[in-house]
C-alpha positions in Angstrom: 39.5 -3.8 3.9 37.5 -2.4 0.9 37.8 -3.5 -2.7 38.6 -1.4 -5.1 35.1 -1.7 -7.3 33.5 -0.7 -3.8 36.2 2.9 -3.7 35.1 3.2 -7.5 31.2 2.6 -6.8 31.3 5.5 -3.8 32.9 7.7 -5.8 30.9 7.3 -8.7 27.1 7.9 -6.7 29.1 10.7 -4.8 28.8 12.7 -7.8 25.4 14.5 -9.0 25.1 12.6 -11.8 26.4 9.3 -10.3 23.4 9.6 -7.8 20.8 10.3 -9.9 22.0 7.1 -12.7 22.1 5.1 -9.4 18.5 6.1 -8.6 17.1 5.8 -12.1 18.9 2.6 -12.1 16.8 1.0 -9.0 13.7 2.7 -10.1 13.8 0.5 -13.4 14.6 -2.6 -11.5 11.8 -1.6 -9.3 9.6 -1.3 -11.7 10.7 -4.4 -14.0 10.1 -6.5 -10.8 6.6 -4.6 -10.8 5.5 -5.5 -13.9 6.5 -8.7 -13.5 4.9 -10.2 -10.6 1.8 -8.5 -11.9 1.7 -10.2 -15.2 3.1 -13.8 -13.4 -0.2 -12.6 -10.6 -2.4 -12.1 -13.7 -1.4 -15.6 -15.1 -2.1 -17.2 -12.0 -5.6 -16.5 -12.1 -6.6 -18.9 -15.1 -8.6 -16.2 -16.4 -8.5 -15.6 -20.6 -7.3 -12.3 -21.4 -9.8 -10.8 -24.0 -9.9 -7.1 -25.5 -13.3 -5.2 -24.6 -13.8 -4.9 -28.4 -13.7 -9.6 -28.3 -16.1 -9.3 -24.9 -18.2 -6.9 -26.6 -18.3 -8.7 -30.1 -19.4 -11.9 -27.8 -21.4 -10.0 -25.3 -24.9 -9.6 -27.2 -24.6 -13.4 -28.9 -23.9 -15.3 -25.9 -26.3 -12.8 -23.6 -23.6 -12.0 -20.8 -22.8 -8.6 -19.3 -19.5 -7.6 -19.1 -17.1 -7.2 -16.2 -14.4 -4.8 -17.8 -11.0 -3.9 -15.7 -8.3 -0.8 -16.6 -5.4 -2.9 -14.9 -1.8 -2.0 -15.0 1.0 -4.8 -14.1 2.7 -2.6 -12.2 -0.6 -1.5 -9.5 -0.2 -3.2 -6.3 -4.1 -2.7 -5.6 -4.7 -4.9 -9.3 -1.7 -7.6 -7.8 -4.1 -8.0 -4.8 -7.0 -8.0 -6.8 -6.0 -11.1 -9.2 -4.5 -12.6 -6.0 -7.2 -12.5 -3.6 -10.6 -12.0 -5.8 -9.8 -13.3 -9.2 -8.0 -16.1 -8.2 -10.8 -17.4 -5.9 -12.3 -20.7 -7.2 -16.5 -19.1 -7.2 -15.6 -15.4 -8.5 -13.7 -17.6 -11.7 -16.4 -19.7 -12.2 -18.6 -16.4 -12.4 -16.8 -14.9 -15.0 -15.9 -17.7 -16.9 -19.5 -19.2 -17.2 -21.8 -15.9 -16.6 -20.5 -13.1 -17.5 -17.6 -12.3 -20.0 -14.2 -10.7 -17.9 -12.5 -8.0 -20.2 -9.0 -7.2 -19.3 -7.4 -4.0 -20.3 -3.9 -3.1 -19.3 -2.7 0.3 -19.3 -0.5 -0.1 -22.6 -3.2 -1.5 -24.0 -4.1 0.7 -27.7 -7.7 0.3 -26.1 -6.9 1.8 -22.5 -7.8 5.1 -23.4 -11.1 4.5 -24.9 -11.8 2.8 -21.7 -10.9 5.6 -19.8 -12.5 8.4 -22.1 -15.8 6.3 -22.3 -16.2 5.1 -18.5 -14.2 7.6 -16.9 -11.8 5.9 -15.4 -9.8 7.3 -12.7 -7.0 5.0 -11.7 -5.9 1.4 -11.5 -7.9 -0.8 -11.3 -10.9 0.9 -12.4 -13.7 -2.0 -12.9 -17.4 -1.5 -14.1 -20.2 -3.9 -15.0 -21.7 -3.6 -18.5 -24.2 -4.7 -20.4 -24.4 -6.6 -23.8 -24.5 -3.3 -25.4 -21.3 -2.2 -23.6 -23.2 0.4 -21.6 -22.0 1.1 -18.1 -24.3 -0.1 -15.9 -22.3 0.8 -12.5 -18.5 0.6 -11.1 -17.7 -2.3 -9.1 -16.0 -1.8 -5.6 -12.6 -2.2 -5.2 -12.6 -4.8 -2.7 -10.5 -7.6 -1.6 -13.2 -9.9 -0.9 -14.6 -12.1 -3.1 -18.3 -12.6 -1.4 -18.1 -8.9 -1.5 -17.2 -8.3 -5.5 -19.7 -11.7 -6.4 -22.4 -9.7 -4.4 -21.2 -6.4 -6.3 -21.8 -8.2 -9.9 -25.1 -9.7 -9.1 
């Protein structure tokens, strides 16, 4: 025996328009839940979440180069990023202590500077700078945190 809501929900995605509400419907959810566990995965890590513009006002005083990140919430590669590499214990105490970590999410007002200037391709995009902000190279995209830690060195 079928409800009634469940007759009225068949008939409703049977139509054109139905479908297409239906699917634009679990493509927000989808990406709700996205954007989510990426911010709660971003969290996680412990790390502060300063502009480029802070890391480079602080870059040239405290005598750090910069490890700089284009990030979206919604990336699955950035998720396993902050889960397996910037949450490890040694790759935080790097960039807490030696080197300033700049995050920059997509919606960010500075995202596309960061793309213009460093030529950014995707998500995550990450790069090493100097003190001057000058790119010095692009860091691999790597889920291992020996491997990034040698990368930044």
């Amino acid at each position: 025996m079928q409800l009634p809501i469940i007759n009225k929900l068949k008939n409703f995605t049977d139509t054109w328009w139905g479908f297409l509400i239906t699917l634009a419907l679990i493509y927000c959810g989808v990406r709700g839940l996205q954007n989510y566990w990426g911010a709660n995965d971003f969290a996680d890590t412990g790390l502060p979440k300063i502009t480029l513009a802070q890391a480079l006002e602080r870059a040239a005083a405290e005598n750090k180069p910069i490890i700089a990140e284009l990030s979206a919430t919604w990336c699955g590669t950035c998720r396993n990023m902050d889960r397996k590499v910037f949450n490890h214990p040694q790759v935080k105490q790097f960039l807490t202590e030696q080197a300033l970590y700049a995050r920059i999410d997509e919606k960010d007002p500075e995202a596309e500077h960061f793309t213009q200037t460093y030529k950014a391709q995707g998500y995550p995009t990450i790069v090493l700078l100097n003190t001057q902000g000058q790119l010095q190279r692009y860091l691999p995209l790597t889920y291992d945190p020996e491997e990034f830690l040698q990368a930044v060195k």
